[in-house]
GUSE-679827 format. One record per residue (C-alpha): x, y negated, z negated. Coordinates in nm, 2 decimals, decimal comma. Each point is the difference from the previous one (the first is absolute). Layout:
BEGIN
<<X; Y; Z>>
...
//
This chain:
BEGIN
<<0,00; 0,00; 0,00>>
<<0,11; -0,34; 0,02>>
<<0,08; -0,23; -0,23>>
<<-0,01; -0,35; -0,16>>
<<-0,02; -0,18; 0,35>>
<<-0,35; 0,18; 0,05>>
<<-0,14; -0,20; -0,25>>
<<0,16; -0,29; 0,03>>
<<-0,05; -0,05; 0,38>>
<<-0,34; 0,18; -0,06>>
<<-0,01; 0,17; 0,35>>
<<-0,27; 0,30; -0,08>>
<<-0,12; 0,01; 0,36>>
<<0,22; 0,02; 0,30>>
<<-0,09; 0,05; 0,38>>
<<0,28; 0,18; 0,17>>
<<-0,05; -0,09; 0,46>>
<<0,20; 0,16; 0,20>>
<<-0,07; 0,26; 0,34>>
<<0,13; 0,26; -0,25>>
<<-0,01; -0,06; -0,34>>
<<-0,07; 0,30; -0,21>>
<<0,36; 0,03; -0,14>>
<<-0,03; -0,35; -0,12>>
<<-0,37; 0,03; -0,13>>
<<0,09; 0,36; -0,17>>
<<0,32; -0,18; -0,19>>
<<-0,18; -0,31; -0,13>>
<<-0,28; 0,24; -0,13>>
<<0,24; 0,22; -0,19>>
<<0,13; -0,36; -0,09>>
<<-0,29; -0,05; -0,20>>
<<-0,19; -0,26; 0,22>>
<<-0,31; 0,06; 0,14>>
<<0,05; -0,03; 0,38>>
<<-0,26; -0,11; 0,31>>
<<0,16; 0,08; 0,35>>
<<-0,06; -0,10; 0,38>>
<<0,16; 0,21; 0,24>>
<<-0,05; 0,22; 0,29>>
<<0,00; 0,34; -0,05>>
<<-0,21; 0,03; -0,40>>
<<0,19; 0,35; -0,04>>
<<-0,19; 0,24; -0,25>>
<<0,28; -0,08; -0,25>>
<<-0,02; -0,36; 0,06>>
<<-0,33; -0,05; -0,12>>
<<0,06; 0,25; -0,31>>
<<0,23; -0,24; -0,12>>
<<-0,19; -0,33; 0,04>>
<<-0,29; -0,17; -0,13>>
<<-0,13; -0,09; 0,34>>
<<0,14; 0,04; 0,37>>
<<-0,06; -0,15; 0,34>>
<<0,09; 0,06; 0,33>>
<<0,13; -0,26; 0,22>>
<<-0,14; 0,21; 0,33>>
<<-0,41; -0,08; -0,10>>
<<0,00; 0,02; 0,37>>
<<0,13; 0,27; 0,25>>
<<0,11; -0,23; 0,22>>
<<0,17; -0,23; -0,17>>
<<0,37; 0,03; 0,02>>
<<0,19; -0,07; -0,34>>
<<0,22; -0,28; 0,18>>
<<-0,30; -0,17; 0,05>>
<<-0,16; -0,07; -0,35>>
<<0,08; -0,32; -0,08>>
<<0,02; -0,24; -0,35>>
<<-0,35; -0,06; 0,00>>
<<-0,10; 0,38; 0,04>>
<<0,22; 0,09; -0,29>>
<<-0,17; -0,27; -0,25>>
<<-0,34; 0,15; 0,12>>
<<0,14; 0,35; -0,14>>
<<0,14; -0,13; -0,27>>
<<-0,34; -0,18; -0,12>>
<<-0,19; 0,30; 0,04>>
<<0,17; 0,19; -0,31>>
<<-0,20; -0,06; -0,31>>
<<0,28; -0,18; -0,19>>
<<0,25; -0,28; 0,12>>
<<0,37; 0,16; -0,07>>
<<0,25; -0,15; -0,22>>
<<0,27; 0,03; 0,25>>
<<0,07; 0,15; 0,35>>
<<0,28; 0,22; 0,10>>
<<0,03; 0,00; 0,43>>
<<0,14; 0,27; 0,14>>
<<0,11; 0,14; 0,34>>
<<-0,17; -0,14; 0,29>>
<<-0,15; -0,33; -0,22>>
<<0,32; -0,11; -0,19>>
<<0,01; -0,35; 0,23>>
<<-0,40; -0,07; -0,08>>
<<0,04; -0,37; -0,19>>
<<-0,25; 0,07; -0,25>>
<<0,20; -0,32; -0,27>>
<<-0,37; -0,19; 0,03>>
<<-0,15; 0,30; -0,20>>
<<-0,05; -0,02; -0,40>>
<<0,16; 0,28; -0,07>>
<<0,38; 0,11; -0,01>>
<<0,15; 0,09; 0,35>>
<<0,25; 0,25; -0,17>>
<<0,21; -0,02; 0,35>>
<<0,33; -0,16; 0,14>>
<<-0,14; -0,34; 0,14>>
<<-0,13; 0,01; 0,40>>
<<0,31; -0,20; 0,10>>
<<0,21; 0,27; -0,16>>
<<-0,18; 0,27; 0,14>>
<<0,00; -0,18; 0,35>>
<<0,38; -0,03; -0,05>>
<<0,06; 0,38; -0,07>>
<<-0,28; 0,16; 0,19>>
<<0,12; -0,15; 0,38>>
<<0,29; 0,19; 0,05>>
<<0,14; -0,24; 0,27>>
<<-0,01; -0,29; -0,28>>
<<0,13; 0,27; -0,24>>
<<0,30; 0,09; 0,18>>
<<0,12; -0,37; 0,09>>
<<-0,05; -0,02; -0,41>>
<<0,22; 0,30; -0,05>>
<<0,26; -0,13; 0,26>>
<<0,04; -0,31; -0,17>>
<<0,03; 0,20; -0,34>>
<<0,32; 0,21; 0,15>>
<<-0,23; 0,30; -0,07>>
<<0,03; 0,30; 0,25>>
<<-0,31; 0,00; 0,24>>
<<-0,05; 0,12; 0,36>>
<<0,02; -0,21; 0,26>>
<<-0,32; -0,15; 0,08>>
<<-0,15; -0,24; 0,30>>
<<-0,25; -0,03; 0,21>>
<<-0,12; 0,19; 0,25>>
<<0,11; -0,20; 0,26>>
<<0,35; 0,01; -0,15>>
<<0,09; 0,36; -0,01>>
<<0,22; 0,00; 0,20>>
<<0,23; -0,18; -0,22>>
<<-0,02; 0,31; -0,23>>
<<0,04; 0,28; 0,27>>
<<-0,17; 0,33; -0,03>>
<<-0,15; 0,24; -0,18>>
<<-0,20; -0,27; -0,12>>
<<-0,27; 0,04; -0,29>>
<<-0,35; -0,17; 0,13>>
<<-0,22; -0,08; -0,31>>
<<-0,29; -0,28; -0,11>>
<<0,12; -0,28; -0,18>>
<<-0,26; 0,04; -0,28>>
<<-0,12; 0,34; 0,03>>
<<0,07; 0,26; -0,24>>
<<0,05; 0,38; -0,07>>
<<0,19; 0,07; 0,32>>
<<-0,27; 0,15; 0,24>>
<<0,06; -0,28; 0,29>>
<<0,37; 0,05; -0,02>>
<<0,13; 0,16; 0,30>>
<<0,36; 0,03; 0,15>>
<<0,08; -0,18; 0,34>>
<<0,33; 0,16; 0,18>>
<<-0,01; -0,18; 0,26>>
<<-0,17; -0,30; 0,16>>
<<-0,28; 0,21; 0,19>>
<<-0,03; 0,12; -0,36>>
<<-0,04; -0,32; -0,12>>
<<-0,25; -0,12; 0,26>>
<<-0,26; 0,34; -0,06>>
<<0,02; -0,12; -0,43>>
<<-0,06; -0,31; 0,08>>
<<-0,33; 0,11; 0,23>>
<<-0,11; 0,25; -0,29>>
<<0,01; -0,14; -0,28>>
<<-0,26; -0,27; 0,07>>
<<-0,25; 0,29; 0,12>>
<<0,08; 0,19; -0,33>>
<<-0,04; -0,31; -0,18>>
<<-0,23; -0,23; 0,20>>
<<0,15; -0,35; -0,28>>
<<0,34; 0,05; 0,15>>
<<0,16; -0,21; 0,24>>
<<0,31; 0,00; 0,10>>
<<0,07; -0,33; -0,24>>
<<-0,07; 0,24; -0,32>>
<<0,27; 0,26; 0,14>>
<<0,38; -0,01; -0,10>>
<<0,27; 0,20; 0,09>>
<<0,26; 0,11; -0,20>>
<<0,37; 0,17; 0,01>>
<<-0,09; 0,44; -0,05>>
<<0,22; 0,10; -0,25>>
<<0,07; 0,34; -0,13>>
<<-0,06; 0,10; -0,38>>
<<-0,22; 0,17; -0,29>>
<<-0,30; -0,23; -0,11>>
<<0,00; -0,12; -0,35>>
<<-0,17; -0,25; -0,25>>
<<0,06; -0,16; -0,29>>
<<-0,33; -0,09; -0,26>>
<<0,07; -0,29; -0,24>>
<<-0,14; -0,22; -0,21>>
<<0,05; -0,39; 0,01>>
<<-0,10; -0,32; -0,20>>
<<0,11; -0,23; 0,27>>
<<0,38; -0,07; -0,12>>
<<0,09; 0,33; -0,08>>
<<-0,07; 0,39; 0,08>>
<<0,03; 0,35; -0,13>>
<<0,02; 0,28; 0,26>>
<<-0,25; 0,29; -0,11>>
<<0,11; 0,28; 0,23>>
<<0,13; 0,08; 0,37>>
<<-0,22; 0,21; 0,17>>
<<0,10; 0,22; 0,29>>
<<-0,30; -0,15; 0,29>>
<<-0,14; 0,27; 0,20>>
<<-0,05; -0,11; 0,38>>
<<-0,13; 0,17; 0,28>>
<<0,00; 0,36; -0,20>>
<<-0,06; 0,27; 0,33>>
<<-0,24; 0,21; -0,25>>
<<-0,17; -0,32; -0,13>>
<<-0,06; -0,22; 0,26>>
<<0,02; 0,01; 0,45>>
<<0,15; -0,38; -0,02>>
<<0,35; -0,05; -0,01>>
<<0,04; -0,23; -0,28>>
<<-0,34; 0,00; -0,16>>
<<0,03; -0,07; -0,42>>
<<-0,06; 0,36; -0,12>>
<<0,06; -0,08; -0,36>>
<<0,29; -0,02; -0,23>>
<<0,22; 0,24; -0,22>>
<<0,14; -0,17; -0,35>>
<<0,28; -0,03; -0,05>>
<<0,25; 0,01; 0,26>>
<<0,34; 0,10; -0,13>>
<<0,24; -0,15; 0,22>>
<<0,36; -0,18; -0,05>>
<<-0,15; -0,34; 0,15>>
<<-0,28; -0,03; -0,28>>
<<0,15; -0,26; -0,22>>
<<0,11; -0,19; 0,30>>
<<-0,34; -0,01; 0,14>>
<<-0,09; -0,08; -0,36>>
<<0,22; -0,31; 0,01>>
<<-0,13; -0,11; 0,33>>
<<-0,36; 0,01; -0,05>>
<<0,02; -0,16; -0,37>>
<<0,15; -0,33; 0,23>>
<<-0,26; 0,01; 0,26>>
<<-0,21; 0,02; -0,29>>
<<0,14; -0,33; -0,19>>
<<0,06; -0,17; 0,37>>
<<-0,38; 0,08; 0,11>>
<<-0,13; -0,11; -0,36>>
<<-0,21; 0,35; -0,04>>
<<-0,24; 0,06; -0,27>>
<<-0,09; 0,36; -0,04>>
<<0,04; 0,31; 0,13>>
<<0,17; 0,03; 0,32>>
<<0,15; 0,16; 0,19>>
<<0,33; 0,01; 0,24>>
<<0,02; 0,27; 0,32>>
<<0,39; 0,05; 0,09>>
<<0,13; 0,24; 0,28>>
<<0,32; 0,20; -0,14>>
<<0,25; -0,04; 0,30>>
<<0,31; 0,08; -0,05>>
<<0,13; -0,36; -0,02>>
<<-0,22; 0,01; -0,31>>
<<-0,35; -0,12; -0,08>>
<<-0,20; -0,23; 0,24>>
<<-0,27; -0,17; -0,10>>
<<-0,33; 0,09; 0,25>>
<<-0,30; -0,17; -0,18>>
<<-0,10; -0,19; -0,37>>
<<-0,37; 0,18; -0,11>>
<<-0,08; -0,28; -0,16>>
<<-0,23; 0,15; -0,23>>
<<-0,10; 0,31; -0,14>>
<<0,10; 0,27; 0,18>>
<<-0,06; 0,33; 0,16>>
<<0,24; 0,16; -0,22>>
<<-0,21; -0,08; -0,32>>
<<-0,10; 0,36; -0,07>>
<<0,35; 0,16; 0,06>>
<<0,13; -0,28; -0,19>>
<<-0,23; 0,09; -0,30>>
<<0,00; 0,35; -0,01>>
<<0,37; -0,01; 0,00>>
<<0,07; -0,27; -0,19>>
<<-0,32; 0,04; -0,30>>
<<0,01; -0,39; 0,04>>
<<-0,35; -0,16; 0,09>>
<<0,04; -0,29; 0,26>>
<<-0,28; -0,14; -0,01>>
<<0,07; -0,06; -0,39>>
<<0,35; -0,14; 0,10>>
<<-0,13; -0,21; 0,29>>
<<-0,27; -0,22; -0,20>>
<<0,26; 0,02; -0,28>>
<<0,27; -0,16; 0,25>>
<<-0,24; -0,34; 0,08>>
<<0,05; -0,07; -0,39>>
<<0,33; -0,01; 0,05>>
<<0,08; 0,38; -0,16>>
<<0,23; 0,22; 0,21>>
<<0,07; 0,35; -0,14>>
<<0,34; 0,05; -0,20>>
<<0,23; 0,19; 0,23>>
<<-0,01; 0,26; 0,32>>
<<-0,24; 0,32; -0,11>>
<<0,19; 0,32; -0,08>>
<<-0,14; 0,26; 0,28>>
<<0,02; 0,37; -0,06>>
<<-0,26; 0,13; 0,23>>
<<-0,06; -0,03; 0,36>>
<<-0,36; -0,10; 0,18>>
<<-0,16; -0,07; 0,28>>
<<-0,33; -0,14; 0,20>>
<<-0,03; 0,13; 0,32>>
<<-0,25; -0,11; 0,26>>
<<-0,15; 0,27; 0,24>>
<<-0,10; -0,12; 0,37>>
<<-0,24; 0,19; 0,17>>
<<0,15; 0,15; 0,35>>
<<-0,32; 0,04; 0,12>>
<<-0,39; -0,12; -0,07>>
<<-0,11; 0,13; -0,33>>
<<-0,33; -0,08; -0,18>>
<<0,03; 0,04; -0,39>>
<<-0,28; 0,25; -0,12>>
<<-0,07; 0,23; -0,27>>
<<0,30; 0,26; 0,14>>
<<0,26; -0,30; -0,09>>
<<-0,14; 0,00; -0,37>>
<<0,02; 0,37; -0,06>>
<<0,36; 0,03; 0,19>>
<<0,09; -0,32; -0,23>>
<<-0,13; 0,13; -0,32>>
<<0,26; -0,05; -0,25>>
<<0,30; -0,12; 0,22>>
<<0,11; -0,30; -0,13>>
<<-0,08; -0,22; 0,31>>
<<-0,12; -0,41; -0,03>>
<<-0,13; -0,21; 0,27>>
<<-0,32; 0,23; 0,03>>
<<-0,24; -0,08; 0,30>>
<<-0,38; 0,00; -0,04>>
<<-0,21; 0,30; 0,13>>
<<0,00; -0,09; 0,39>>
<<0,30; -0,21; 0,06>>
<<0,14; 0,09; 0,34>>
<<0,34; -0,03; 0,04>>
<<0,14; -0,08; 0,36>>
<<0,33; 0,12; 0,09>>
<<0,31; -0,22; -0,21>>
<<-0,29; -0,11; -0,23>>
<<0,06; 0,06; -0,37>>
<<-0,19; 0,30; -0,17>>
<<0,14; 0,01; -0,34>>
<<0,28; -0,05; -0,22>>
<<0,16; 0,31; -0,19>>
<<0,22; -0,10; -0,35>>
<<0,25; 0,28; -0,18>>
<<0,26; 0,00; -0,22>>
<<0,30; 0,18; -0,07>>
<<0,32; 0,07; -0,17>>
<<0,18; -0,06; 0,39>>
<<-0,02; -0,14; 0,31>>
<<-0,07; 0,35; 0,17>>
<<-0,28; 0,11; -0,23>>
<<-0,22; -0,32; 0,03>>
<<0,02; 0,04; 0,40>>
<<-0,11; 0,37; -0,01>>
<<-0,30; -0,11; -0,23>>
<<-0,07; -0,26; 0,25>>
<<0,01; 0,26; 0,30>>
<<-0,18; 0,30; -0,16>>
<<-0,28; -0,28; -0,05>>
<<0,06; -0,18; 0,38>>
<<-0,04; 0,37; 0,12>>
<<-0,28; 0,11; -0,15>>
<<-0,16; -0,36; 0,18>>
<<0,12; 0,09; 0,34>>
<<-0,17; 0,34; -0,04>>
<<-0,37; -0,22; -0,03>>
<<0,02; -0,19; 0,37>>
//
């Protein structure tokens, strides 16, 4: 439970928006608060662990880039109490909601703006002396040379990054990704240096000035037995032992002082062999939350209310278990029914669809968590799990 600053910030009901956000909503419940949430999916376990939910599809065809400010206040009015604070997550964390009465417990919309455009983020980096890829324009890759990595400036969880190796390459992205994602022009696309390396990130907690690093998490992307895309987010496993973590440490407690971050967040490095390279700042809670937790036994929610009063946590958590959250893609249309329950009966999955959700290909199904004494054992938990899944479609 948490303590003293409960009462004397008297936050009792907080709304937690984001496209995903049971991780979030589940840890500020355990927290102790009683938690409202708006996002898109209202998973089984999502609405166990709240007070009230809402989905931000009321509509089938409304896209979720499309719901705008005033959309969001309409939810937000339609819950039977006004919250004490609000807590954006992925997908809403630039939404300026500072004309509110109630507590925005986020990094400021200029902040966000600053680390969520990669393009503006990596000029920011550049000027910091802090390792980065190369990043320009479209119309300057050339300057880079190829393999180049084509990716949205804003967009996150990797499922619009693609590979270019040439410029016909190149030219076929740059006519795809505005029919995958009809927003996109060619403005909101970057390209960047491809480098070679392990994905990693670092969770910390910052009051602004200063940071503590939480743990460095090994970041699963584009998992063959998880997902069809190439660099999808398939989840995270905590912690990742490796001989860059207190460098990667170092660098994201200074982007953390430099940026002025409040919080948790997060820092995503590639592990080239150079060293660590910075790829993105998650400027607020992160996917990694339940690995995080489960390995740690710290609760983030607690430490990121705690963190806007100015209270960091002590030192780096001990870690003596391993854990991971992986996300399961479906590879080809599935409709959730009652064969998903009774398969999933007691395996320890999160992220559970409604009765009749239909997956399309690369669309999310669920999420499965485990943990273990080792690396090797909470994979094979996660695959026994994935496999008994694959055997539903």
């Amino acid at each position: 439970m948490h303590t003293g600053y409960k009462e004397a910030t008297l936050l009792e009901n907080v709304l937690v928006l984001g496209y995903s956000s049971r991780n979030i909503a589940c840890s500020a419940t355990r927290a102790g608060y009683n938690v409202y949430a708006i996002d898109a999916f209202c998973d089984m376990d999502l609405k166990e662990n709240t007070v009230d939910c809402q989905s931000l599809l009321t509509d089938e065809d409304i896209d979720i880039k499309d719901i705008d400010r005033k959309t969001i206040l309409k939810l937000i009015d339609n819950f039977d109490v006004y919250p004490d604070a609000i807590v954006l997550g992925s997908g809403f964390e630039e939404l300026d909601l500072s004309d509110q009465s109630c507590r925005i417990l986020n990094n400021s919309p200029d902040v966000m703006k600053k680390a969520s455009d990669k393009s503006s983020l990596a000029k920011e980096l550049e000027s910091l002396g802090i390792p980065h890829p190369v990043s320009v324009n479209v119309d300057e890759a050339a300057e880079i040379g190829y393999p180049l990595m084509v990716k949205p400036k804003c967009a996150g969880g990797g499922r619009l990054n693609r590979v270019a190796y040439n410029e016909d390459d190149l030219n076929a992205i740059l006519e795809e990704l505005p029919e995958v994602d009809p927003t996109l022009s060619s403005a909101d696309i970057m390209v960047q240096e491809f480098l070679y390396g392990f994905p990693a990130s670092v969770s910390l907690i910052a009051d602004g000035s200063s940071a503590v690093p939480i743990a460095a998490n090994e970041q699963l992307i584009g998992i063959p037995w998880l997902s069809g895309l190439p660099f999808a987010y398939c989840g995270n496993i905590t912690p990742y032992r490796t001989p860059y973590t207190e460098q990667m440490y170092e660098i994201s407690e200074r982007i953390a002082s430099e940026f002025g971050l409040v919080g948790s967040n997060g820092v995503d490095f590639l592990l080239t062999d150079s060293g660590p390279v910075v790829i993105e700042v998650n400027a607020r809670l992160q996917g990694s939350l339940d690995s995080v937790e489960m390995a740690t036994g710290l609760n983030l929610f607690d430490l990121h209310v705690k963190a806007f009063g100015g209270i960091l946590p002590e030192n780096v958590p001990e870690i003596d278990q391993y854990a991971i959250r992986a996300v399961v893609y479906a590879d080809n249309e599935i409709t959730v029914d009652s064969s998903f329950y009774e398969k999933m009966d007691g395996e320890p999955i999160a992220d559970i669809p409604e009765g009749g959700y239909q997956a399309l290909p690369d669309d999310p199904i669920t999420s499965v968590l485990a943990t273990g004494k080792t690396r090797e054992d909470v994979i094979e938990k996660v695959i026994n799990v994935t496999r008994k899944i694959r055997e539903l479609h």
